[in-house]
Kinemage of the C-alpha trace (Angstrom):
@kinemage 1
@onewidth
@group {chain A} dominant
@subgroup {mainchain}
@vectorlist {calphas} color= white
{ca unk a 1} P -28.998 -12.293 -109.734
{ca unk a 2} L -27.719 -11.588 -106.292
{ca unk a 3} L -25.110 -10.749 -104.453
{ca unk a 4} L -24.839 -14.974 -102.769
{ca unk a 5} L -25.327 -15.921 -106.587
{ca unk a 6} L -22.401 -13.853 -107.512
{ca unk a 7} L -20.312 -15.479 -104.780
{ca unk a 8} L -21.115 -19.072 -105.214
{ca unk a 9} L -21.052 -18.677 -108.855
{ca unk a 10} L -17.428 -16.875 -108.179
{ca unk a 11} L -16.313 -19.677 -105.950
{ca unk a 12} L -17.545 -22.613 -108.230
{ca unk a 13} L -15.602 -20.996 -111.227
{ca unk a 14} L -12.195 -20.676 -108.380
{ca unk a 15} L -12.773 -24.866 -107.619
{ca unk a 16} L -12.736 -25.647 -111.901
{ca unk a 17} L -9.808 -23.584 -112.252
{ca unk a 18} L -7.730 -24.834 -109.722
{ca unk a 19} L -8.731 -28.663 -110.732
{ca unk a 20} L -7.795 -27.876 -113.991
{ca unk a 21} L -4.510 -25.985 -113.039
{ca unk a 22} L -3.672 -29.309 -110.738
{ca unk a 23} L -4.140 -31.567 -114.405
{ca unk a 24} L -1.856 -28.967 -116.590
{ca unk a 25} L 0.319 -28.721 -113.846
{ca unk a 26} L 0.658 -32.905 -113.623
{ca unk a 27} L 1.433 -33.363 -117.047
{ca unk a 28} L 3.943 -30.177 -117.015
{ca unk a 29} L 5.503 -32.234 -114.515
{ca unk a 30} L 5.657 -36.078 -116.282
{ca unk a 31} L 7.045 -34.160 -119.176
{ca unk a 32} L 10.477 -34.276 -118.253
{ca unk a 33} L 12.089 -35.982 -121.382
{ca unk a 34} L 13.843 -33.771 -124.280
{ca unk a 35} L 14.413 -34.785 -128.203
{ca unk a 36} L 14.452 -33.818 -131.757
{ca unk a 37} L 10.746 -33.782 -132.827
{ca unk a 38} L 8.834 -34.689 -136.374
{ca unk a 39} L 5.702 -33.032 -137.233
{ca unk a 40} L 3.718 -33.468 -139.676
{ca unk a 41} L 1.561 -30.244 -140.577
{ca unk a 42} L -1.417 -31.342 -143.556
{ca unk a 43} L -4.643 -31.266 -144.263
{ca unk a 44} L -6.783 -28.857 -146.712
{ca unk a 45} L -7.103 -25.691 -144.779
{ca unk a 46} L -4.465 -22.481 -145.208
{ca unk a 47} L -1.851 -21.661 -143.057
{ca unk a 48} L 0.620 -25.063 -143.208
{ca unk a 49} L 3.552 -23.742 -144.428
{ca unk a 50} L 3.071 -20.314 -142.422
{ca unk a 51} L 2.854 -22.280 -138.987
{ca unk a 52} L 6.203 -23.896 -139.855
{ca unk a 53} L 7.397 -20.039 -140.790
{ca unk a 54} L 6.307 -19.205 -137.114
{ca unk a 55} L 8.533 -22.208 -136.092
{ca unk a 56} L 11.440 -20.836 -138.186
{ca unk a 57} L 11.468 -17.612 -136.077
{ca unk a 58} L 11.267 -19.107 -132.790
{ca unk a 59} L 14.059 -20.933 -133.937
{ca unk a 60} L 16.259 -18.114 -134.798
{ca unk a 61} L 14.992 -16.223 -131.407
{ca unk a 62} L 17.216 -18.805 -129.424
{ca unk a 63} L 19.653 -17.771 -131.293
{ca unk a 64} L 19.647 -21.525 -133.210
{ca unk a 65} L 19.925 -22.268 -137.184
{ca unk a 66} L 17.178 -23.118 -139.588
{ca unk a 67} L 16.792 -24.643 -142.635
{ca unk a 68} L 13.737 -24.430 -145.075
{ca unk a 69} L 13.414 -26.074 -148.228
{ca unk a 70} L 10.399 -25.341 -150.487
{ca unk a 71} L 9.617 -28.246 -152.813
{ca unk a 72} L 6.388 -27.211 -154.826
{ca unk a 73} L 6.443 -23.197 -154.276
{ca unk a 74} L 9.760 -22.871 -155.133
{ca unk a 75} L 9.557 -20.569 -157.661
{ca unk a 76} L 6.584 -18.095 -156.277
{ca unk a 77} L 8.287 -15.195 -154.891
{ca unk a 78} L 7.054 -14.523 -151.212
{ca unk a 79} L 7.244 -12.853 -148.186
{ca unk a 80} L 8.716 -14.940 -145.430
{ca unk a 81} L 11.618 -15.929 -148.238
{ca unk a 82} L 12.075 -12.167 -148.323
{ca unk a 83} L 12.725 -11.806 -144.538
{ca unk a 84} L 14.231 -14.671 -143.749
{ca unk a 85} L 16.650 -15.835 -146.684
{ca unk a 86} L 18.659 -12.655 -146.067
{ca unk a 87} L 19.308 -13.888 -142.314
{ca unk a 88} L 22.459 -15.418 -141.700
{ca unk a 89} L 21.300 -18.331 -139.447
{ca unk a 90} L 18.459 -19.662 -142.270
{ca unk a 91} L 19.566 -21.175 -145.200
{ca unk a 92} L 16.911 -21.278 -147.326
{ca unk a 93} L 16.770 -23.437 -150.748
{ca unk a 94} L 14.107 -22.935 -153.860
{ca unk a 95} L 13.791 -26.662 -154.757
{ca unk a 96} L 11.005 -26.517 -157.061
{ca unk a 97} L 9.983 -24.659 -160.343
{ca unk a 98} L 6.351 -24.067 -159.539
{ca unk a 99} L 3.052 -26.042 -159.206
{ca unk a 100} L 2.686 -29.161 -161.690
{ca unk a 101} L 0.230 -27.253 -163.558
{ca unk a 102} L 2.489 -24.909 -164.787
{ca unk a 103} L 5.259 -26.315 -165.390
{ca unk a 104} L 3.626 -29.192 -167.009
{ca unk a 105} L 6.572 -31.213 -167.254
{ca unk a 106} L 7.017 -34.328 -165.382
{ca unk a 107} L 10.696 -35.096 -165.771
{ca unk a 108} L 11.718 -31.809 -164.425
{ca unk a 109} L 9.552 -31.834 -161.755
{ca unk a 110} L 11.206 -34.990 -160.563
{ca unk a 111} L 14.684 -33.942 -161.334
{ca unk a 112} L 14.056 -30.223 -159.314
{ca unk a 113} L 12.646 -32.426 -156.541
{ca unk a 114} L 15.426 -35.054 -156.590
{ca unk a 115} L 18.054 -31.990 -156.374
{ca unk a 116} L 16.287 -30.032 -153.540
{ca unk a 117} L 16.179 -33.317 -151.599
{ca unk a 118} L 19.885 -33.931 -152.065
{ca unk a 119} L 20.614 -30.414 -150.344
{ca unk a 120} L 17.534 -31.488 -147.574
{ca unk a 121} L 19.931 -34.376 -146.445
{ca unk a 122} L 22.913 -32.739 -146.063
{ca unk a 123} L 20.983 -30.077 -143.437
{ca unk a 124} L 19.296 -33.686 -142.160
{ca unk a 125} L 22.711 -34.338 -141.678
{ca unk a 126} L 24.076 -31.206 -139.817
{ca unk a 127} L 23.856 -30.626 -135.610
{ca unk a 128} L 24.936 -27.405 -136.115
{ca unk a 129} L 21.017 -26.855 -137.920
{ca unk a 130} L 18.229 -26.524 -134.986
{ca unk a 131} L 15.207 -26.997 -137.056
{ca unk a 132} L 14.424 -28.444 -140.900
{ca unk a 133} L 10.979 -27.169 -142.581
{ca unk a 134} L 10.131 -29.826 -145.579
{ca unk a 135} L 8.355 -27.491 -147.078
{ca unk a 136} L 5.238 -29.346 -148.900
{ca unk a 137} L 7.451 -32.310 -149.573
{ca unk a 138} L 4.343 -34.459 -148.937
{ca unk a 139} L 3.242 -33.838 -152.656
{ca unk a 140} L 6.747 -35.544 -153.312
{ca unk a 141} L 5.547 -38.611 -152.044
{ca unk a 142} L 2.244 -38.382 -153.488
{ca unk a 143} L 3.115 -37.429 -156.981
{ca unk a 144} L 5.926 -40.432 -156.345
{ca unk a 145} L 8.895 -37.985 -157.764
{ca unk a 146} L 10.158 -40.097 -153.979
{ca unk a 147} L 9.391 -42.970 -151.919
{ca unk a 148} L 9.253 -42.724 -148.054
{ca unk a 149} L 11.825 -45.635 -148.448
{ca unk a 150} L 13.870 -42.903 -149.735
{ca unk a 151} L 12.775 -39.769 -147.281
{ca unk a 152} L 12.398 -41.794 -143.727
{ca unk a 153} L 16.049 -42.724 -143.422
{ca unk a 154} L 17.921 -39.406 -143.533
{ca unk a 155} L 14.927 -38.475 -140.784
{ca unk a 156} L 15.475 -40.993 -138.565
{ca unk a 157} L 19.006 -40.843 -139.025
{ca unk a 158} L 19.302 -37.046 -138.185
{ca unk a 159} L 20.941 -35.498 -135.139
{ca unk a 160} L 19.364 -35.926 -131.550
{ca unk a 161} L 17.928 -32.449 -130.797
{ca unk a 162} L 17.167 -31.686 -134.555
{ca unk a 163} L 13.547 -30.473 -134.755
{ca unk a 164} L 11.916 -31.120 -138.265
{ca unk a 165} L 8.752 -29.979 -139.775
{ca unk a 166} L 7.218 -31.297 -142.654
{ca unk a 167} L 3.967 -29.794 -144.723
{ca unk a 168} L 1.580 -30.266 -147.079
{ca unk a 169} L -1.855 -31.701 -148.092
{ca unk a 170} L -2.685 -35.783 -148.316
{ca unk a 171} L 0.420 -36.958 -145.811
{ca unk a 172} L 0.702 -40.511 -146.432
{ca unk a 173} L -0.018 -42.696 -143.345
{ca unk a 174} L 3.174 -43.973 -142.717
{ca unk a 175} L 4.505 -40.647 -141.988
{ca unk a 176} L 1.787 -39.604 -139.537
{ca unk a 177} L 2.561 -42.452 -138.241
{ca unk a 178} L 5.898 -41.873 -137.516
{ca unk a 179} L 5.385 -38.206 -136.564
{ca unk a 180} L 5.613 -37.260 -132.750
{ca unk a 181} L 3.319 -34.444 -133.519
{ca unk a 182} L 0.628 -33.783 -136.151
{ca unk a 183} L -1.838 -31.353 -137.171
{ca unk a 184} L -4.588 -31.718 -139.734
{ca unk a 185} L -5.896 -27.672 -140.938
{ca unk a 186} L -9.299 -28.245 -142.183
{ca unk a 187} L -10.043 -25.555 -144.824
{ca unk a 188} L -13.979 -23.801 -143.855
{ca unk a 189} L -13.806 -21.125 -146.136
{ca unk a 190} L -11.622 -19.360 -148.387
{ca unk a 191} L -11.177 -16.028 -149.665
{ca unk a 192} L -10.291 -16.828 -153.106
{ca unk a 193} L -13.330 -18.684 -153.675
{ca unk a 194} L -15.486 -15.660 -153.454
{ca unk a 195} L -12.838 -14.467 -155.975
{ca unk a 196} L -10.580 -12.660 -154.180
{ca unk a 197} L -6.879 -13.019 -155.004
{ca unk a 198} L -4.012 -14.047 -152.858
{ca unk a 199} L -2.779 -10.426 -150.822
{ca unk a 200} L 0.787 -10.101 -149.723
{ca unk a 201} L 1.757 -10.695 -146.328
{ca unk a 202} L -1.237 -12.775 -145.686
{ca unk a 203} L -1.228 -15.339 -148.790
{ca unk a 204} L 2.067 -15.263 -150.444
């Protein structure tokens, strides 16, 4: 290649960039509204819950509060509950006793659920709380231990500013929906189906 190829080719890649920094640049600029935002994290694929985690220390980097309530987890012990339940700007709830399969038990699901929710409302409820993580409540709706008739009001009702994330697999349409922002992981490939098991810090 020579030397004029170089240029041109150095020139041509100078007129993309600056079109494309004159697009970013004009929707930085129409972007000039500010509000409390829903999103919806699902789909199959690994790393949900963790992207809201990643959200929870932002959060706390402005020096704002956070709330995080785990609904299906509840009772796995795990690393980001380790770090940040200690902090004094997270409050951070168990709500459930472990995955249906092992505790087997309907009723208690629901009643575990129905509790955790309870507390979720009150932090729905509280300006003083930057950002909510609904923490695989999706399953909620689809293992109907609550209705979206149920869920959707204390959401919409929340303070202005209030940020809230909610995860899991299967979100039901309505609330992608109502989301402002939503992002579907697709799983590709998986460790632990080549039969390796999950490893702190990265799984659990």
């Amino acid at each position: 290649m020579s030397e004029n190829d170089d240029v041109a080719r150095d020139l041509a890649h100078k007129a993309r960039a600056q079109k494309h920094k004159q697009v970013v640049d004009a929707k930085i600029a129409a972007a000039t509204r500010d509000k409390g935002l829903l999103l919806v994290l699902t789909g199959n694929g690994k790393g949900k819950s963790s992207s809201a985690f990643g959200m929870v220390a932002r959060t706390l980097g402005y020096g704002r509060k956070a709330a995080v309530f785990q609904f299906i987890k509840g009772a796995e012990n795990v690393g980001e509950r380790a770090f940040f339940a200690s902090h004094p700007d997270v409050i951070w709830e168990k709500c459930g006793e472990g995955f249906t399969w092992e505790t087997q038990d309907r009723t208690r699901d629901i009643a575990a659920a129905r509790a955790g929710w309870e507390k979720a409302k009150a932090a729905l409820a509280d300006p003083d709380i930057s950002l909510v993580v609904l923490d695989e409540l999706t399953y909620l709706v689809t293992y109907r231990y609550l209705s979206l008739d149920e869920i959707m009001p204390a959401i919409e009702k929340r303070p202005e500013m209030q940020h809230v994330v909610i995860t899991g697999r299967a979100a039901d349409e309505a609330l992608i929906a109502a989301a402002d922002t939503v992002s579907a992981i697709r799983d590709v490939k998986h460790a632990f189906r080549d039969g390796v098991r999950a490893q702190e810090g990265i799984d659990r």
